[in-house]
OpenMM code with the backbone's topology and positions (N, CA, C; nanometers):
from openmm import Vec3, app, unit

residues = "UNK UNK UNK UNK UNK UNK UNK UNK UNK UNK UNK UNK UNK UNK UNK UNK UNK UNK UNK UNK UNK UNK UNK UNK UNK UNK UNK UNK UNK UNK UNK UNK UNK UNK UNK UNK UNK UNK UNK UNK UNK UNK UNK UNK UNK UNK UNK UNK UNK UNK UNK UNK UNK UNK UNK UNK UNK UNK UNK UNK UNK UNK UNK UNK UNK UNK UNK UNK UNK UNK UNK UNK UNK UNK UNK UNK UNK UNK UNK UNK UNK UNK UNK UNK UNK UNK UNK UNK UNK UNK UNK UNK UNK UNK UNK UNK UNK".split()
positions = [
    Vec3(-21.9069, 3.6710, -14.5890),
    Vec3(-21.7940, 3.6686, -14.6781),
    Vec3(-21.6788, 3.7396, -14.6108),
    Vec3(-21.5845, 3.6829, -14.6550),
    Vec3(-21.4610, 3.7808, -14.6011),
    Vec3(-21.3753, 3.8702, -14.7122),
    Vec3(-21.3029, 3.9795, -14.6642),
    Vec3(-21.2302, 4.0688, -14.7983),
    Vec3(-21.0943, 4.0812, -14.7201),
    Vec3(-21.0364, 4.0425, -14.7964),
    Vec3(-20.8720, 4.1106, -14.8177),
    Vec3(-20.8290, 4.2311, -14.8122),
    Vec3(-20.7374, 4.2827, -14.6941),
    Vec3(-20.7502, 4.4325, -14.7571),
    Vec3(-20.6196, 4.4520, -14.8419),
    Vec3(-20.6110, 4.5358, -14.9632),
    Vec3(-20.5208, 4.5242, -15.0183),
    Vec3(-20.4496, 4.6434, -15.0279),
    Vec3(-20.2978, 4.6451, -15.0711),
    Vec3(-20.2712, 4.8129, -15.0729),
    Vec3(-20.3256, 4.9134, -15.1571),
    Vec3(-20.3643, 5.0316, -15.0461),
    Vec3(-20.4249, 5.1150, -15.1180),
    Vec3(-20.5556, 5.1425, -15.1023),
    Vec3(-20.6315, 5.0289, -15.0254),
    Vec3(-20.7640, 5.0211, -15.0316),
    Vec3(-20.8188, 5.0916, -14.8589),
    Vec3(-20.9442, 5.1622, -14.8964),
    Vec3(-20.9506, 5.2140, -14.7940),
    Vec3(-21.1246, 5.1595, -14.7287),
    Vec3(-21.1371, 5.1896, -14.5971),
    Vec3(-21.2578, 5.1204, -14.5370),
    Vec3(-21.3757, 5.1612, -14.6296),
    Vec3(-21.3981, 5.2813, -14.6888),
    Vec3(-21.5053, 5.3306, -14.7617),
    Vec3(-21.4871, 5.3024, -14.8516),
    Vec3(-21.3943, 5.2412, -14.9329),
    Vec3(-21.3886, 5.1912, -15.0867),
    Vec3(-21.4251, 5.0624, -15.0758),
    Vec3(-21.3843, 4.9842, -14.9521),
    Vec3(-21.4619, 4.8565, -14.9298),
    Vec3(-21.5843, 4.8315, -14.9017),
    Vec3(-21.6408, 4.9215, -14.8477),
    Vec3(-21.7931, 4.9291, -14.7901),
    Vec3(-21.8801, 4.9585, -14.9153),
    Vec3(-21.8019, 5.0487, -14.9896),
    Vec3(-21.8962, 5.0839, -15.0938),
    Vec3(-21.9245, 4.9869, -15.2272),
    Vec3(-21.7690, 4.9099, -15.1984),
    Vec3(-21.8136, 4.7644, -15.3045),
    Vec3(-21.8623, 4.6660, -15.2866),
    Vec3(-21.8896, 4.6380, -15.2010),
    Vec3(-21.9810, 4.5169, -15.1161),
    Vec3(-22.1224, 4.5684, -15.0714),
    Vec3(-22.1582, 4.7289, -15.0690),
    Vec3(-22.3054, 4.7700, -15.0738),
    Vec3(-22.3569, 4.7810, -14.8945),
    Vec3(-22.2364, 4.7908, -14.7929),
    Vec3(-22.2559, 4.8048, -14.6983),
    Vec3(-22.1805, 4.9545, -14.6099),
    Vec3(-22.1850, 4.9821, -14.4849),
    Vec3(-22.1553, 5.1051, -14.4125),
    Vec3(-22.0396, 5.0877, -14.3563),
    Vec3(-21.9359, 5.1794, -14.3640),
    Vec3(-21.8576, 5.2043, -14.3303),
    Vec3(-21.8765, 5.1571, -14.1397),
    Vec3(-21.9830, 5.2145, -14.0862),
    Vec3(-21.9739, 5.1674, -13.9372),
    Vec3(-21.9917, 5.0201, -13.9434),
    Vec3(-22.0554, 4.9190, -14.0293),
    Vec3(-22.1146, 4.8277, -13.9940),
    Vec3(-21.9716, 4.7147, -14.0315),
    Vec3(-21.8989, 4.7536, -14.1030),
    Vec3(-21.7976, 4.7030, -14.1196),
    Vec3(-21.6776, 4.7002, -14.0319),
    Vec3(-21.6654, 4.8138, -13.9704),
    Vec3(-21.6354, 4.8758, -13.8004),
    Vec3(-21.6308, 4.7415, -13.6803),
    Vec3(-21.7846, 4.7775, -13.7213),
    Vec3(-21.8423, 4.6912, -13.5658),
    Vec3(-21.8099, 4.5724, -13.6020),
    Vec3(-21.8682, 4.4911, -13.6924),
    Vec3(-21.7993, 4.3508, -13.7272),
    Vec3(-21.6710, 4.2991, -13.6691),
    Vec3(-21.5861, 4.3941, -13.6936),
    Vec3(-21.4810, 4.3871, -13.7458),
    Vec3(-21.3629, 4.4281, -13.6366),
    Vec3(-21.4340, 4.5223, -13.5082),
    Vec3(-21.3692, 4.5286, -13.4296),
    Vec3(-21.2500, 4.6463, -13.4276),
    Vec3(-21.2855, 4.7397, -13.5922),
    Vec3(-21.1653, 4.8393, -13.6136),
    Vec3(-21.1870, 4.9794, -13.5620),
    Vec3(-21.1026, 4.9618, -13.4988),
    Vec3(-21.1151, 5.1162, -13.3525),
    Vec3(-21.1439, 5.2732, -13.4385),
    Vec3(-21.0250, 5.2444, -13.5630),
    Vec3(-21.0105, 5.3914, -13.6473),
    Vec3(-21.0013, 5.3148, -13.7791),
    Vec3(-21.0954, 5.3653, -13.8265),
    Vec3(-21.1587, 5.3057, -13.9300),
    Vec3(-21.0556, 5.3916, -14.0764),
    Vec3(-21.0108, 5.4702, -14.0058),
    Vec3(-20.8466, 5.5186, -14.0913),
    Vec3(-20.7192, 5.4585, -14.1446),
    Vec3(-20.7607, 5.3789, -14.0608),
    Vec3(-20.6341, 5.2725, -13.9973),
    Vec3(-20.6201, 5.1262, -14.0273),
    Vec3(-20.6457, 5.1018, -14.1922),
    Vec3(-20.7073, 4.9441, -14.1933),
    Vec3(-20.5343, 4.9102, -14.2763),
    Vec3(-20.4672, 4.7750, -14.2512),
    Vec3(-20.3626, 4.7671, -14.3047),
    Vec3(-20.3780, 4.6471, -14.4597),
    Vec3(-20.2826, 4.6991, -14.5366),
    Vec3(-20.3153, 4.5415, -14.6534),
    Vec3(-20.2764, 4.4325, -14.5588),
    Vec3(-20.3913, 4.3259, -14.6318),
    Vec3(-20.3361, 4.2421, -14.5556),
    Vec3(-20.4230, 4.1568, -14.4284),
    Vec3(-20.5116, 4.2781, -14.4154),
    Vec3(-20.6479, 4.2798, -14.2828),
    Vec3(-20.7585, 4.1847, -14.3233),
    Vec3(-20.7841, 4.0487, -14.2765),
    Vec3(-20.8836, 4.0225, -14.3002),
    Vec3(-21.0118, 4.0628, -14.2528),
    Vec3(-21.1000, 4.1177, -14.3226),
    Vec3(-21.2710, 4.2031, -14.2444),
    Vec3(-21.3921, 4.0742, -14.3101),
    Vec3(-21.4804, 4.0643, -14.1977),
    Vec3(-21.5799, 3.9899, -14.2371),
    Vec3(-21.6470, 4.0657, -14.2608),
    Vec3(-21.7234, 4.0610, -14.3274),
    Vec3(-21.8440, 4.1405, -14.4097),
    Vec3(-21.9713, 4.0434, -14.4474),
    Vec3(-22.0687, 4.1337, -14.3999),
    Vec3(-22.1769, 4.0839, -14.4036),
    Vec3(-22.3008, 4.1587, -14.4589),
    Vec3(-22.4517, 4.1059, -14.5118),
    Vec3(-22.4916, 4.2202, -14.5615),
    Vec3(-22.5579, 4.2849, -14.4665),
    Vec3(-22.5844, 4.3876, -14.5512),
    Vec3(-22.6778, 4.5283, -14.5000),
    Vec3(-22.7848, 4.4760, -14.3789),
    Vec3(-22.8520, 4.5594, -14.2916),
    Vec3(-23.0048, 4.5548, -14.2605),
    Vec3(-23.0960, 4.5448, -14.3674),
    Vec3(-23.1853, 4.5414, -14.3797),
    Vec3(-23.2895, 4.5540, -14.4969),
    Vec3(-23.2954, 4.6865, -14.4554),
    Vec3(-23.3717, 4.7581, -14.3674),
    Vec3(-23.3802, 4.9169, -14.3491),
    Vec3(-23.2587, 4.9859, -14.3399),
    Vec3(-23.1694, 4.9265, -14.3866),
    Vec3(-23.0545, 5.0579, -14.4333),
    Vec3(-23.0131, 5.0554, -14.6009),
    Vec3(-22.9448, 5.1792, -14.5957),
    Vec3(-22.8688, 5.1555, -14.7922),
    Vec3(-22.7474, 5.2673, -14.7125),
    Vec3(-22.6680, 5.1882, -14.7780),
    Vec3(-22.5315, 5.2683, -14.7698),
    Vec3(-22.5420, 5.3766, -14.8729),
    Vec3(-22.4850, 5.4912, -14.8442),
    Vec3(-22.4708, 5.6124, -14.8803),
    Vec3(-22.3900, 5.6165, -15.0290),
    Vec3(-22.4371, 5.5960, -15.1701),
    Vec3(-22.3316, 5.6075, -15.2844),
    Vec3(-22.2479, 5.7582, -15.2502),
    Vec3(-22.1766, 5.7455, -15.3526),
    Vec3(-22.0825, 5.8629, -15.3740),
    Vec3(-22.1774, 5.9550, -15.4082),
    Vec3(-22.1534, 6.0556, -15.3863),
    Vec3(-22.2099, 6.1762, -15.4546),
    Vec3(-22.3477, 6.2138, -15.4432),
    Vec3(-22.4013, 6.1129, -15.3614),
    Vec3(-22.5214, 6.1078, -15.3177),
    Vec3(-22.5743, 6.2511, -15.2525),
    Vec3(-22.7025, 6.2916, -15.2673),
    Vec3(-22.7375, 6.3761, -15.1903),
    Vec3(-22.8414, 6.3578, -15.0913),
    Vec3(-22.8831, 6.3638, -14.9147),
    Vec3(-23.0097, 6.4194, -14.9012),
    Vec3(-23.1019, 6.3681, -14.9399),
    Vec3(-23.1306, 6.4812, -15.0398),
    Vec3(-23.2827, 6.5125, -15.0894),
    Vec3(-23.2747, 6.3785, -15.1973),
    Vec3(-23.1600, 6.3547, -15.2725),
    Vec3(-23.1856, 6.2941, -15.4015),
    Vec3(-23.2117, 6.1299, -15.3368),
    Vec3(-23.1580, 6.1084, -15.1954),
    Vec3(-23.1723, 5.8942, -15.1185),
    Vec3(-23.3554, 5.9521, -15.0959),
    Vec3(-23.3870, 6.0567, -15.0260),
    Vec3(-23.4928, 6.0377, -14.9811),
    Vec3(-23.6125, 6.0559, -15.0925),
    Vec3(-23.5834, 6.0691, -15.2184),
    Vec3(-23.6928, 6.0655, -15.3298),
    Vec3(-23.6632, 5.9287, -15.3867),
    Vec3(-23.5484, 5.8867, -15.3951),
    Vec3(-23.5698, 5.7370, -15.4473),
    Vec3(-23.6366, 5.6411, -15.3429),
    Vec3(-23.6052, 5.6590, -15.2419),
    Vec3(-23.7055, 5.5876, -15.1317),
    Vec3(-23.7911, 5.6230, -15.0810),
    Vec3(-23.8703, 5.7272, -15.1615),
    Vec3(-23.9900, 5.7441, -15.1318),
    Vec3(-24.0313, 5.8302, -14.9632),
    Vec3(-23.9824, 5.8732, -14.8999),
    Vec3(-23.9311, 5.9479, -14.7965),
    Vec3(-23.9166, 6.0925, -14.7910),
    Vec3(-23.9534, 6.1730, -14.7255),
    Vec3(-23.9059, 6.2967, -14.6597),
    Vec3(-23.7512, 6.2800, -14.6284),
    Vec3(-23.7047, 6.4160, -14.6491),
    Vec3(-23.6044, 6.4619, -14.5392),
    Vec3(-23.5746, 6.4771, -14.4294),
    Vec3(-23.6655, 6.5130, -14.3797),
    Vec3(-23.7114, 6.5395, -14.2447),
    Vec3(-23.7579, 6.3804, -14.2010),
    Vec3(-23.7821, 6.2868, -14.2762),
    Vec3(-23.8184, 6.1500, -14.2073),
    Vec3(-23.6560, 6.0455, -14.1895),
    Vec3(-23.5718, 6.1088, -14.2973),
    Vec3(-23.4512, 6.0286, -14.2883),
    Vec3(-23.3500, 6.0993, -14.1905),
    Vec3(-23.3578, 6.2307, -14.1476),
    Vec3(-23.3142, 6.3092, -14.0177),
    Vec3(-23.3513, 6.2702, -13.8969),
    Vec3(-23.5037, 6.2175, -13.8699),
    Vec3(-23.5484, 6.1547, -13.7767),
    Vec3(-23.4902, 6.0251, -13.7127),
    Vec3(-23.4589, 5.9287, -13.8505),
    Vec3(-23.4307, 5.7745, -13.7859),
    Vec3(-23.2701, 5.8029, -13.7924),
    Vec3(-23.1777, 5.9287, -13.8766),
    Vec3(-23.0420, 5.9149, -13.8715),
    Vec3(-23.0193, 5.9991, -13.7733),
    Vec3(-23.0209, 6.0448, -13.6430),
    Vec3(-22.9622, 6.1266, -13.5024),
    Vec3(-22.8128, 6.1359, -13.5556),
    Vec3(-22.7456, 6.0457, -13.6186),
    Vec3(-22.6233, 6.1382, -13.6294),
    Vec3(-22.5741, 6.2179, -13.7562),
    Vec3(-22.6530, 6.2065, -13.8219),
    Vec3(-22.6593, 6.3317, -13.9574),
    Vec3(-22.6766, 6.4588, -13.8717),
    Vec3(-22.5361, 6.5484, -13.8521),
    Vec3(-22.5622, 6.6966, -13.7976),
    Vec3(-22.6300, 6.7713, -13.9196),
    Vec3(-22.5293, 6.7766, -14.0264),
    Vec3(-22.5772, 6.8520, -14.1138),
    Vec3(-22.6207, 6.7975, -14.2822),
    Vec3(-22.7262, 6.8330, -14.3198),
    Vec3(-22.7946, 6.7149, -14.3966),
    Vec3(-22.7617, 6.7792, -14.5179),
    Vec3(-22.6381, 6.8857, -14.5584),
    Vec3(-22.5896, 6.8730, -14.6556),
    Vec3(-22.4778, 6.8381, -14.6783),
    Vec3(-22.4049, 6.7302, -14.5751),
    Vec3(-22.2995, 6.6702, -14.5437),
    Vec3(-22.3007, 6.5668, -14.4842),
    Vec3(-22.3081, 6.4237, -14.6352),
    Vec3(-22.3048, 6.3117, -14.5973),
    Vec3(-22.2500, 6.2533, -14.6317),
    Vec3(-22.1861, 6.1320, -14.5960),
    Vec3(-22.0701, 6.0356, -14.6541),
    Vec3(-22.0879, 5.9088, -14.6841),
    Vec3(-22.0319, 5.9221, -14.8131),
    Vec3(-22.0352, 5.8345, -14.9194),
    Vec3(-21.9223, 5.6830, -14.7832),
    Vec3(-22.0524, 5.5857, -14.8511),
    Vec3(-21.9780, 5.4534, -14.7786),
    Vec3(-22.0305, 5.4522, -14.6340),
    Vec3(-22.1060, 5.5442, -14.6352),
    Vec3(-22.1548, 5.5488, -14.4334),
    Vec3(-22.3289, 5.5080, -14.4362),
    Vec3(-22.3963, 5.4315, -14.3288),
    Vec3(-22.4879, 5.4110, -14.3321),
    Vec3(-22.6270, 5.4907, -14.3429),
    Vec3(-22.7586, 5.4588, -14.4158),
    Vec3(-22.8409, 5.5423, -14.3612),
    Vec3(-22.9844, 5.4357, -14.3792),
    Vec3(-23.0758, 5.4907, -14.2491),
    Vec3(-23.1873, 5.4239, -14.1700),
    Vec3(-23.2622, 5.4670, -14.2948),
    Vec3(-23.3826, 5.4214, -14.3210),
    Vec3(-23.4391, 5.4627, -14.4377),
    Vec3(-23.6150, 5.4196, -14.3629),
    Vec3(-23.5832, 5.3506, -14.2730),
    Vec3(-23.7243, 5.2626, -14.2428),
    Vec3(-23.7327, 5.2616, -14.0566),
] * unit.nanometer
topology = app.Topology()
chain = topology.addChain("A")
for resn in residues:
    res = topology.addResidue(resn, chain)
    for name in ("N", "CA", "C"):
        topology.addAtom(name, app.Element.getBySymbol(name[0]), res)
């Protein structure tokens, strides 16, 4: 599918309504600074991996890795770029599998 970007709208407000990652929308898409998206931008979008879930808002940690049945320490393992695992972002990808 493709999305419109419209004014106002930002890469993580798009990622998060379509149920995909802020990087994966990136890579698609070819956008260097993912800061930097103009109205107007057409982005292809596509879905998820099956072994990922994009990060909701407000999400915590501990609270993705009990709905999926998972450790902390198992979703630290497959995510290498989670520095700090009480600081994660909403609209950004995570390995689950």
């Amino acid at each position: 599918m493709t999305h419109t970007v419209q004014p106002g709208e930002t890469l993580a407000g798009i990622a998060l309504r379509h149920q995909v990652s802020i990087e994966q929308i990136a890579e698609q898409n070819a956008v260097a600074d993912p800061d930097r998206i103009r109205a107007g931008d057409t982005l292809e979008i596509r879905p998820a991996p099956q072994n990922e879930v994009v990060i909701p808002q407000d999400a915590t940690l501990t609270g993705l890795a009990s709905r999926h049945g998972v450790t902390v320490s198992h979703l630290i393992r497959l995510n290498p770029h989670i520095i700090d695992p009480d600081r994660i972002v909403a609209g950004g990808r995570l390995r689950i599998s």
